[in-house]
MIDOSE-1310 file (N, C-alpha, C; in nm, 2 decimals, decimal comma, always signed):
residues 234
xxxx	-0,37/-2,09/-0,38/-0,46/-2,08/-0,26/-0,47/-1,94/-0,22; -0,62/-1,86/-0,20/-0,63/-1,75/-0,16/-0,60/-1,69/-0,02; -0,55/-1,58/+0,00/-0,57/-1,59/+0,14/-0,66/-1,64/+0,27; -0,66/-1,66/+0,38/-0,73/-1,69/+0,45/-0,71/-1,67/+0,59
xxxx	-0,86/-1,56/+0,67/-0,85/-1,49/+0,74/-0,85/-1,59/+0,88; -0,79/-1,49/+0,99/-0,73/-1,58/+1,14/-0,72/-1,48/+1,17; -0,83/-1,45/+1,34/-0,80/-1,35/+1,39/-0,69/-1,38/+1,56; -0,65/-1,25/+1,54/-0,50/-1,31/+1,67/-0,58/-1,24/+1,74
xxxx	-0,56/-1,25/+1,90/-0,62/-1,17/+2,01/-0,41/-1,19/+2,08; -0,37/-1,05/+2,01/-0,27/-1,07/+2,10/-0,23/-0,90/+2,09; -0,18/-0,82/+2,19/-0,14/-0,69/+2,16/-0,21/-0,61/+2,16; -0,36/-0,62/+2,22/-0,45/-0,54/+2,26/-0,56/-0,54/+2,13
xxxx	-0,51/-0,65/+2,03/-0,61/-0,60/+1,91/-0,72/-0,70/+1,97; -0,82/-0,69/+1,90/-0,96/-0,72/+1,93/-0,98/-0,77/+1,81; -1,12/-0,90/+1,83/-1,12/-0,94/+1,72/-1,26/-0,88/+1,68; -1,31/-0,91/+1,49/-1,36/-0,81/+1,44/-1,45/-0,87/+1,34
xxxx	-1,54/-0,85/+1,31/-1,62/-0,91/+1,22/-1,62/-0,88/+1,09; -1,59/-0,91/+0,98/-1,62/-0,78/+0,84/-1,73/-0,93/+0,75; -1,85/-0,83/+0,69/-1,88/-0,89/+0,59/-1,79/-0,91/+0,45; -1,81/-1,04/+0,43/-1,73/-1,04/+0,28/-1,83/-1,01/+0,15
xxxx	-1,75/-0,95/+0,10/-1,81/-0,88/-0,05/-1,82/-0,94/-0,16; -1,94/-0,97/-0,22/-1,95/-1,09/-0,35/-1,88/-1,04/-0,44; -1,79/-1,18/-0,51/-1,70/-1,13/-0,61/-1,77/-1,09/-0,76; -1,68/-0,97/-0,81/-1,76/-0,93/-0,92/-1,66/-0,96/-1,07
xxxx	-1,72/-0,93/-1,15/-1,63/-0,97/-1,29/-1,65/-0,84/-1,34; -1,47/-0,79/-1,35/-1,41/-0,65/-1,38/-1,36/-0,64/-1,56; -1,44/-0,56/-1,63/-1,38/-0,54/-1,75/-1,21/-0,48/-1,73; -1,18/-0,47/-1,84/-1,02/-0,39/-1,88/-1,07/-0,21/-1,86
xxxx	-1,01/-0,16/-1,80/-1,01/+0,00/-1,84/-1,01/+0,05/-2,00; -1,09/+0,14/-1,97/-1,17/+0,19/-2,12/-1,06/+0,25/-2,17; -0,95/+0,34/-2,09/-0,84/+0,45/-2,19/-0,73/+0,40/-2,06; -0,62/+0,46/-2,06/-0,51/+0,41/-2,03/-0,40/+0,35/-2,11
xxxx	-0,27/+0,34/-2,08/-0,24/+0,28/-2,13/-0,16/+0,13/-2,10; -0,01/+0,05/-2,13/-0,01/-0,08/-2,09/-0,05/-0,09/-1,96; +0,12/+0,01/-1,87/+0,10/+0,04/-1,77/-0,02/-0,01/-1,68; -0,14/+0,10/-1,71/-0,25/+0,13/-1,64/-0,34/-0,05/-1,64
xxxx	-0,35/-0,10/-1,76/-0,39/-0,21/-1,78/-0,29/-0,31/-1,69; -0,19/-0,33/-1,70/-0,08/-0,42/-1,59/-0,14/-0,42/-1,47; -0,19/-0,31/-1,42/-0,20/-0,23/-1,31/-0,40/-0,32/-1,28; -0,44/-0,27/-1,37/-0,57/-0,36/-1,34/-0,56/-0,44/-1,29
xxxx	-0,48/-0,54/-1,41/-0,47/-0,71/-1,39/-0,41/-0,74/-1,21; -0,33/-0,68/-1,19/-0,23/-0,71/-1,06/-0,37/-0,65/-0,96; -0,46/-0,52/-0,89/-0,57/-0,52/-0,84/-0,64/-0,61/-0,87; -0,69/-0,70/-0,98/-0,76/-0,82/-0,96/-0,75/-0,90/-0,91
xxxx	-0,59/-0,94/-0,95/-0,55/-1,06/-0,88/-0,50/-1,04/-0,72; -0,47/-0,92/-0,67/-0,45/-0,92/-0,52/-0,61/-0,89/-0,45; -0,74/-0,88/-0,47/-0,81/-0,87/-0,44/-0,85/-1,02/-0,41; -0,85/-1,10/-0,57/-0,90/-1,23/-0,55/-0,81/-1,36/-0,44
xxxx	-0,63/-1,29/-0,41/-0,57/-1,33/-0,30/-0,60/-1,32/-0,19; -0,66/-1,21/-0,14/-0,69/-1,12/-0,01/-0,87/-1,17/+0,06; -0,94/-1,25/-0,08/-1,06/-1,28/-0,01/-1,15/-1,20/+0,06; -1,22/-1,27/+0,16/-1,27/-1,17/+0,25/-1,21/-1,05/+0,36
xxxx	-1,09/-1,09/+0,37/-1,01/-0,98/+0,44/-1,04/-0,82/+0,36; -1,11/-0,80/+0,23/-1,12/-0,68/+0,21/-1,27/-0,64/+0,23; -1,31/-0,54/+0,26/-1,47/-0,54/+0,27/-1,49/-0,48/+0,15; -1,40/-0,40/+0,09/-1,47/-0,29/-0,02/-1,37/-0,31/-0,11
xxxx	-1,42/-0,33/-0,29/-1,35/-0,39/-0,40/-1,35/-0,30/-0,48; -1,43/-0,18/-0,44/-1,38/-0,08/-0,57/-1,27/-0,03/-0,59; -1,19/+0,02/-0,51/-1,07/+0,09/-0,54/-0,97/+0,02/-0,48; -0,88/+0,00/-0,56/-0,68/-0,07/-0,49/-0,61/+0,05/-0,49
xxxx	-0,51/+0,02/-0,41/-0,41/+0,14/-0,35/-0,32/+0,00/-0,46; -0,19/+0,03/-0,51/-0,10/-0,01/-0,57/+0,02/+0,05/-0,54; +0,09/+0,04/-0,43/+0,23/+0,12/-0,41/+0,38/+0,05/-0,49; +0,42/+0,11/-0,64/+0,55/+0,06/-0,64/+0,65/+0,06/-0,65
xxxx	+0,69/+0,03/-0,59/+0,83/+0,06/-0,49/+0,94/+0,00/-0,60; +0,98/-0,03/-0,70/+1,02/-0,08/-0,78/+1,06/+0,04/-0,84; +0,98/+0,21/-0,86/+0,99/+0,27/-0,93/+1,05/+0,36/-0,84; +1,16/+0,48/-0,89/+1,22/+0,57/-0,81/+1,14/+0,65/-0,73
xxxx	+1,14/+0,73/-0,61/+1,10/+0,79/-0,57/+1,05/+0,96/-0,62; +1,09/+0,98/-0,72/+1,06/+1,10/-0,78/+0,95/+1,10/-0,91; +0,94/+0,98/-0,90/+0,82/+0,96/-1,02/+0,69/+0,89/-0,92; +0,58/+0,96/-0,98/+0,45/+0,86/-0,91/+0,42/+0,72/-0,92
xxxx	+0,44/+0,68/-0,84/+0,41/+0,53/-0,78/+0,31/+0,51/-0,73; +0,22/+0,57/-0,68/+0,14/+0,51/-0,59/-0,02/+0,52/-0,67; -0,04/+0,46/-0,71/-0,15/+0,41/-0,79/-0,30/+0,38/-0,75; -0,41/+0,47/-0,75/-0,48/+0,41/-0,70/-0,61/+0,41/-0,85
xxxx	-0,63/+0,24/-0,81/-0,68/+0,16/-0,97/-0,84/+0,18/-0,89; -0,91/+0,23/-0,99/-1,10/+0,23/-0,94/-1,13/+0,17/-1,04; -1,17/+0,04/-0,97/-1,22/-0,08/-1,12/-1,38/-0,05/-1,14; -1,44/+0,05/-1,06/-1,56/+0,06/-1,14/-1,55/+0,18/-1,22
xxxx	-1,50/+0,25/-1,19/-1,51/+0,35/-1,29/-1,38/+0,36/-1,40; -1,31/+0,26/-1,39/-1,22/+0,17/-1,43/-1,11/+0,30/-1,47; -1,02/+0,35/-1,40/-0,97/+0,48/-1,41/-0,86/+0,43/-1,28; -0,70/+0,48/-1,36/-0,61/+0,48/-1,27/-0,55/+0,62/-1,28
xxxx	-0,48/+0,69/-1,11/-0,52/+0,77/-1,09/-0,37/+0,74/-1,04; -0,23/+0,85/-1,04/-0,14/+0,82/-1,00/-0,06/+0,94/-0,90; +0,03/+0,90/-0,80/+0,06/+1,00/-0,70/+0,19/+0,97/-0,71; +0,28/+1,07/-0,58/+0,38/+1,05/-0,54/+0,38/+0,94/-0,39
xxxx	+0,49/+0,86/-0,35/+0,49/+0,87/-0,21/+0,62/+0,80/-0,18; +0,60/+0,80/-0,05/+0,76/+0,75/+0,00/+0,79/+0,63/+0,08; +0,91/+0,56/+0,07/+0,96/+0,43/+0,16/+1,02/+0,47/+0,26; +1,04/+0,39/+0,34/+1,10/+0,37/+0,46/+1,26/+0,37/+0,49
xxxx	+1,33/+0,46/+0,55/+1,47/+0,49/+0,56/+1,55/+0,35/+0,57; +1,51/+0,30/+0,65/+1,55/+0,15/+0,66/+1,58/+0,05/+0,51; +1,49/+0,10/+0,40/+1,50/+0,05/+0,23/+1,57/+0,10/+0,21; +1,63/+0,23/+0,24/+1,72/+0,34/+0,13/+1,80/+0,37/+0,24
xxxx	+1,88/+0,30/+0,30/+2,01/+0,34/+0,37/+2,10/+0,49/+0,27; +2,10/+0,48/+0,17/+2,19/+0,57/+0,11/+2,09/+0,66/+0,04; +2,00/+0,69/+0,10/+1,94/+0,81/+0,05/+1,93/+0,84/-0,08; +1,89/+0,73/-0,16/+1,94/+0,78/-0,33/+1,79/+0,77/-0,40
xxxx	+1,69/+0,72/-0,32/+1,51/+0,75/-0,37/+1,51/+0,61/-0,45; +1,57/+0,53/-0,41/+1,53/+0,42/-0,46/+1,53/+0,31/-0,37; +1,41/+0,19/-0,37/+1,43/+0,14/-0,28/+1,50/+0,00/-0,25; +1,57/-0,11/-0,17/+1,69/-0,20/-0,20/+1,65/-0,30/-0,13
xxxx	+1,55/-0,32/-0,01/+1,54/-0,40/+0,07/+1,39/-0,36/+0,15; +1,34/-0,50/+0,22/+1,22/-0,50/+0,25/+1,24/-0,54/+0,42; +1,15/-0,48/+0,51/+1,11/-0,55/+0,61/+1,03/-0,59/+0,73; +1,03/-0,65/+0,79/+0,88/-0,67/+0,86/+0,90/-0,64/+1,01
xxxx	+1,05/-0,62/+1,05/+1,08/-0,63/+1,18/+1,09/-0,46/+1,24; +1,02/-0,52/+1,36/+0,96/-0,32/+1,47/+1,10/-0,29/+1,49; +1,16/-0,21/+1,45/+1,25/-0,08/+1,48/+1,35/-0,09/+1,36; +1,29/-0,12/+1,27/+1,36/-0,13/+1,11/+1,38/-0,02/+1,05
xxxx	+1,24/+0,05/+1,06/+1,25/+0,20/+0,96/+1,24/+0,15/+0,82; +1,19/+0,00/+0,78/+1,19/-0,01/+0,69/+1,06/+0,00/+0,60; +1,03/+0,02/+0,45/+0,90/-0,08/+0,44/+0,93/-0,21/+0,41; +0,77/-0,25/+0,43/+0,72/-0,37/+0,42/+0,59/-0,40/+0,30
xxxx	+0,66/-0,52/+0,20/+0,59/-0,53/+0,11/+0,45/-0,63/+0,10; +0,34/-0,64/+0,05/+0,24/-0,73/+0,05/+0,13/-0,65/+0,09; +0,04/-0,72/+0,10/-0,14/-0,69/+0,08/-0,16/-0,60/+0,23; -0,24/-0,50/+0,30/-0,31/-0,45/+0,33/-0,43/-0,44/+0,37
xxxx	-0,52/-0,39/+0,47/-0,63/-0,38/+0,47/-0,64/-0,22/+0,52; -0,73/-0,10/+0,50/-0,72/+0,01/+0,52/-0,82/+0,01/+0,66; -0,78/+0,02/+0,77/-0,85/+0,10/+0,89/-0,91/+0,21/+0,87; -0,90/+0,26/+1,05/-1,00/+0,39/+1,01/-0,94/+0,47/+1,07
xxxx	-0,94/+0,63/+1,04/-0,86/+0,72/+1,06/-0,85/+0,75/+1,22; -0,75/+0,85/+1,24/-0,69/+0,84/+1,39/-0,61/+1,03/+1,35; -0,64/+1,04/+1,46/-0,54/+1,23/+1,47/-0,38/+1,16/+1,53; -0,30/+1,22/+1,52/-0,15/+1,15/+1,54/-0,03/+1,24/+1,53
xxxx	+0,07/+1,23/+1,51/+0,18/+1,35/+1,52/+0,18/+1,39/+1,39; +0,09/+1,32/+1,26/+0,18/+1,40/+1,07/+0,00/+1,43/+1,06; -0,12/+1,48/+1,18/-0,24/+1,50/+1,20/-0,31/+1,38/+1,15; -0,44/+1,43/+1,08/-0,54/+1,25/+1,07/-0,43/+1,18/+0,99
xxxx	-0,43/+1,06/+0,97/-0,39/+1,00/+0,92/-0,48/+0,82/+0,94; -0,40/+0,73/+0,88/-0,53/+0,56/+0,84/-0,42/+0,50/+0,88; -0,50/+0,37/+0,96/-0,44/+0,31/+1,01/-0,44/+0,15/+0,89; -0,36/+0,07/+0,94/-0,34/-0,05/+0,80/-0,31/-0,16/+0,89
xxxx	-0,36/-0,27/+0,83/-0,32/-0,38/+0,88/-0,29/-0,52/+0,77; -0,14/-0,54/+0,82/-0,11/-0,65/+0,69/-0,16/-0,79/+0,73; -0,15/-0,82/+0,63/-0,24/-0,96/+0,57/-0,15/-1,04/+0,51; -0,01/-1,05/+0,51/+0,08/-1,14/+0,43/+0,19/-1,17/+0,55
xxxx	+0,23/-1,26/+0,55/+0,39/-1,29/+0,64/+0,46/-1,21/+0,62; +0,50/-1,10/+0,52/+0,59/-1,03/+0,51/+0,56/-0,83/+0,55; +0,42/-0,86/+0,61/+0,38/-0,73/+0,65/+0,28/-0,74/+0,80; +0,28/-0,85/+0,85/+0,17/-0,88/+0,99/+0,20/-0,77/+1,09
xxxx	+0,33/-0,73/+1,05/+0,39/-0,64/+1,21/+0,34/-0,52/+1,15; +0,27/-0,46/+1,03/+0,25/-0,37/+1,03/+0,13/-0,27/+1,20; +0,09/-0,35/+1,21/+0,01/-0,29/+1,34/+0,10/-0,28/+1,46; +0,17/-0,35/+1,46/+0,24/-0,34/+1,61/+0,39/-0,24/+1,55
xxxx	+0,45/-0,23/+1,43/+0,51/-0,15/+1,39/+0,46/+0,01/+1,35; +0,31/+0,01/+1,39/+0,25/+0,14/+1,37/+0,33/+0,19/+1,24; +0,30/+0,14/+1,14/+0,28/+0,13/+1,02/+0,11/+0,19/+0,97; +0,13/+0,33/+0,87/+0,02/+0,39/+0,85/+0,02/+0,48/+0,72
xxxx	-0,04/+0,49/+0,63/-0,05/+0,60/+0,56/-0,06/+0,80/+0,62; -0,01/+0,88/+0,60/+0,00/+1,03/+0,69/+0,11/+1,06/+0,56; +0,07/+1,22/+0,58/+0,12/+1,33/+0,49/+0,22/+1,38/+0,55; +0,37/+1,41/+0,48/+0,44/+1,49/+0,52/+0,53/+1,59/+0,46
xxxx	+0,56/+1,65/+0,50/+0,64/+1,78/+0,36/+0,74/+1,69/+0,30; +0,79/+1,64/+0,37/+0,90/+1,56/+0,29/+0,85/+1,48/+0,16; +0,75/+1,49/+0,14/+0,67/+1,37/+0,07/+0,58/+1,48/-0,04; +0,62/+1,59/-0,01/+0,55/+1,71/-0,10/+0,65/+1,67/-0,27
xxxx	+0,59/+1,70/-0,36/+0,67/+1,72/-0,48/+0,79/+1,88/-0,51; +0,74/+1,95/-0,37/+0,85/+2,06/-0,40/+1,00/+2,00/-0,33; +1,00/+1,90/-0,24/+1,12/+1,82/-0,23/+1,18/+1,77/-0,32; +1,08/+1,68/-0,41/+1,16/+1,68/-0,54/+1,23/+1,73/-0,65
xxxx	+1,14/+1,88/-0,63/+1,21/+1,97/-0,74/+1,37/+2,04/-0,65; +1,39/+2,01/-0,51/+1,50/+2,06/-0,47/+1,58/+1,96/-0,42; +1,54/+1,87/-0,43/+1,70/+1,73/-0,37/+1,65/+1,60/-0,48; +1,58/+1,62/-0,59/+1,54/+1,50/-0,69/+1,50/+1,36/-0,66
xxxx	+1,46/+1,38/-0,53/+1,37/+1,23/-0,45/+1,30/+1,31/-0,32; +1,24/+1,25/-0,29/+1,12/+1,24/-0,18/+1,18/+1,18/-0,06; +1,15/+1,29/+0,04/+1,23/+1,23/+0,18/+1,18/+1,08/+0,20; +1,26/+1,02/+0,35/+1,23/+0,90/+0,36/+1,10/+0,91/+0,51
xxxx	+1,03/+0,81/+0,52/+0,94/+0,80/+0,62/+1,01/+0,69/+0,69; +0,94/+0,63/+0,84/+0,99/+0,53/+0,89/+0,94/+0,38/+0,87; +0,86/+0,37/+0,77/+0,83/+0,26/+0,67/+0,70/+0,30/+0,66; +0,63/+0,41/+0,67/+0,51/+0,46/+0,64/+0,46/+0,52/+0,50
xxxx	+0,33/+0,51/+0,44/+0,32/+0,54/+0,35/+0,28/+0,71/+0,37; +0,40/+0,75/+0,33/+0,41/+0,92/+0,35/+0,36/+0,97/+0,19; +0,27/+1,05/+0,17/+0,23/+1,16/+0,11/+0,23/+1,25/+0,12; +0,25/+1,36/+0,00/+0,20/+1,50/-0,02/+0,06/+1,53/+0,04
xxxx	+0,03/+1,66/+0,14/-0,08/+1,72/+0,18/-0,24/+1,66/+0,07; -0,17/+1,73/-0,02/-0,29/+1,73/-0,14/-0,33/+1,62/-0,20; -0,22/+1,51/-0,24/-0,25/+1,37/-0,23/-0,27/+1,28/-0,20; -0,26/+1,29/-0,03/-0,28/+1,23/+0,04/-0,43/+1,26/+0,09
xxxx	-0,48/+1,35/+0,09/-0,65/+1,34/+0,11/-0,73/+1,29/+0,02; -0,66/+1,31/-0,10/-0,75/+1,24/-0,23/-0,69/+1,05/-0,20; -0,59/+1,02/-0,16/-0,57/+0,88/-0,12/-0,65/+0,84/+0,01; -0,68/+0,87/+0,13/-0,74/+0,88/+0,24/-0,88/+0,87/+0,19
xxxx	-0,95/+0,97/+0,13/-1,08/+0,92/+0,06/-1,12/+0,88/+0,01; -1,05/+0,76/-0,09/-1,01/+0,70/-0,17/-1,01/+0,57/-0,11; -0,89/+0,52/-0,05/-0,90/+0,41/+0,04/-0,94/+0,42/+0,15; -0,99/+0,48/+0,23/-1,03/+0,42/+0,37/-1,13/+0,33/+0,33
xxxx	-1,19/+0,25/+0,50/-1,25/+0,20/+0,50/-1,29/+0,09/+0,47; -1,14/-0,06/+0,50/-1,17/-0,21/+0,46/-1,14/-0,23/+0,31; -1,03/-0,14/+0,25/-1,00/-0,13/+0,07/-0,88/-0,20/+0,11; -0,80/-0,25/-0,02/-0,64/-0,29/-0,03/-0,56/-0,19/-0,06
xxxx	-0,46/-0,23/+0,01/-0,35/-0,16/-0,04/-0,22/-0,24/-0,06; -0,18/-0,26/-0,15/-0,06/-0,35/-0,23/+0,06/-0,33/-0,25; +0,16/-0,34/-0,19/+0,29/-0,30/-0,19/+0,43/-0,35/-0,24; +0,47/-0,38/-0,34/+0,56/-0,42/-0,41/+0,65/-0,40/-0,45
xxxx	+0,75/-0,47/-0,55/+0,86/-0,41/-0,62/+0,84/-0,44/-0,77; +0,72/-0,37/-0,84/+0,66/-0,40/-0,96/+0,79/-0,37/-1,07; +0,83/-0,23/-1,06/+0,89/-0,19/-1,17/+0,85/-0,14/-1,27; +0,66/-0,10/-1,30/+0,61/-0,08/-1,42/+0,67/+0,10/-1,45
xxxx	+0,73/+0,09/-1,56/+0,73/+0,28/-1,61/+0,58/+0,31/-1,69; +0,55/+0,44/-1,71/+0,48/+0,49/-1,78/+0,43/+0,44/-1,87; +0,57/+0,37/-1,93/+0,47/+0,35/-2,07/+0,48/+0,18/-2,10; +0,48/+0,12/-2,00/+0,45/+0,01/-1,93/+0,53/-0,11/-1,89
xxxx	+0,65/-0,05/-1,98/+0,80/-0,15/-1,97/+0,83/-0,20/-1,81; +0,90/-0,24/-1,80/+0,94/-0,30/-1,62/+1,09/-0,25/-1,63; +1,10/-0,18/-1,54/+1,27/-0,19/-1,48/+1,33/-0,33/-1,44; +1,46/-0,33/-1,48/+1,53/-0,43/-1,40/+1,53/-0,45/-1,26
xxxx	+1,48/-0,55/-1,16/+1,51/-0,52/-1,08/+1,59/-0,64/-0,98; +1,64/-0,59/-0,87/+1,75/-0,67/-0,79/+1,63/-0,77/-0,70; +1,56/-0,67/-0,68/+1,46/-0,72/-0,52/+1,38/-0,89/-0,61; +1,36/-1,01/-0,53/+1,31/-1,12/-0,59/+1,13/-1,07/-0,57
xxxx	+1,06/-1,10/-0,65/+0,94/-1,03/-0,68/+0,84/-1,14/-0,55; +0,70/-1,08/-0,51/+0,67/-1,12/-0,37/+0,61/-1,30/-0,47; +0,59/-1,38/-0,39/+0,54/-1,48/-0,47/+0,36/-1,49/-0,43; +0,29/-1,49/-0,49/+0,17/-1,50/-0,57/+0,12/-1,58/-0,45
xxxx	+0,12/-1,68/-0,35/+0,04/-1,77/-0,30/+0,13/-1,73/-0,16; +0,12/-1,65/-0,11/+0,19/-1,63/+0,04/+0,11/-1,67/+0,12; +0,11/-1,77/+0,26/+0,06/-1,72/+0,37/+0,01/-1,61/+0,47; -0,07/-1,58/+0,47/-0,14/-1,48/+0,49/-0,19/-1,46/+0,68
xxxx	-0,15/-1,34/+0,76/-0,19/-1,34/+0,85/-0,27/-1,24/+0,91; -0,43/-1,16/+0,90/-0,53/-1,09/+0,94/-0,56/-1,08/+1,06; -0,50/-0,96/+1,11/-0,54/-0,86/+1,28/-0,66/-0,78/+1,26; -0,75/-0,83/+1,36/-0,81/-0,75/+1,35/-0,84/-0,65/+1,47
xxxx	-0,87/-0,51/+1,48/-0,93/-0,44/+1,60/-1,01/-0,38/+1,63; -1,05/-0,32/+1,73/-1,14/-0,25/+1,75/-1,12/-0,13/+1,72; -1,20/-0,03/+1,65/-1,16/+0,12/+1,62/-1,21/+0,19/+1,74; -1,06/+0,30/+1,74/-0,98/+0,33/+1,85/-0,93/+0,27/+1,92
xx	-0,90/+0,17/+1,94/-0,79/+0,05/+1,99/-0,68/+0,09/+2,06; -0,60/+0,19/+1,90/-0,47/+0,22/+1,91/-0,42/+0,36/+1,95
């Protein structure tokens, strides 16, 4: 069963109209390799989960949190031009109590510092303390508080790759999807505006194997809960 949208009027959000986007049939990426293809398959299938909750199906954000923090994770799959495109970014202090760039635990509750895993919908940008930055709103039981947890994508040095070359992980955020300056505008332009963004504990490496992992993987048919607001709302 796909998602299915319910708008709350609670917490100052507003409710919100979005056209839904006729479904299209996505070939395999032309070059890449397993990885990248894994990576297709999973943006198709969280699109066709998410329904009309997304307005725009060209591009998936893919964050995986499964993979260490010093290697790029954060994936952004353009199924029309069928090209995956990969970054650095960071989790939430609350996942990585021991600071070791990997992440252990998930969560959805406001003053966690944690992240939170499951589907997305990309807002519209907002000036803030880490400057513009996109606002997000979750779509799964396991990420709804993203709006009232001001939960957002924003760039911060911690999140630069020269952190990595001096402490071998990427500082922590307060469950925000923190970026590098320079890849965070190519993600921002990229996703804004009504795209997914997917958050998990995939595990895929490079060359497309899966790490072992501890965390139970998100299940495929979740309950789904869609906020919507008014831009500038927040």
């Amino acid at each position: 069963m796909s998602m299915k949208r319910r708008d709350l009027l609670k917490g100052g959000i507003l409710t919100g109209a979005a056209l839904a986007t006729p479904v299209r049939a996505f070939a395999m990426p032309r070059s890449g390799g397993l990885r990248d293809r894994k990576l297709f398959e999973i943006a198709k299938r969280e699109l066709d989960r998410a329904g009309d909750a997304i307005w725009k199906r060209d591009i998936v954000g893919i964050a995986d949190f499964g993979v260490h923090s010093a290697k790029p994770r954060f994936h952004l799959v353009n199924l029309d031009r069928e090209q995956v495109r990969s970054y650095h970014v960071s989790h939430g202090s609350g996942s990585d109590p021991e600071h070791d760039g990997l992440l252990n635990r998930y969560s959805n509750e406001v003053g966690s510092h944690a992240t939170s895993r499951g589907a997305y919908v990309t807002w519209e940008w907002y000036v803030g303390r880490y400057g513009t930055s996109m606002r997000l709103g979750g779509l799964d039981t396991t990420n709804e508080a993203a709006f009232r947890r001001a939960i957002v994508m924003h760039r911060a040095k911690y999140a630069e790759t020269s952190h990595i070359e001096r402490w071998g992980r990427l500082g922590r955020s307060q469950g925000c999807f923190a970026m590098g300056e320079k890849q965070f505008r190519d993600a921002m332009a990229s996703l804004s505006g009504g795209r997914l963004l997917f958050a998990d504990s995939l595990g895929l490496e490079e060359d497309g194997s899966r790490i072992a992992l501890n965390i139970e993987p998100l299940q495929p048919h979740r309950p789904s809960v869609l906020q919507h607001h008014a831009p500038g709302s927040y």
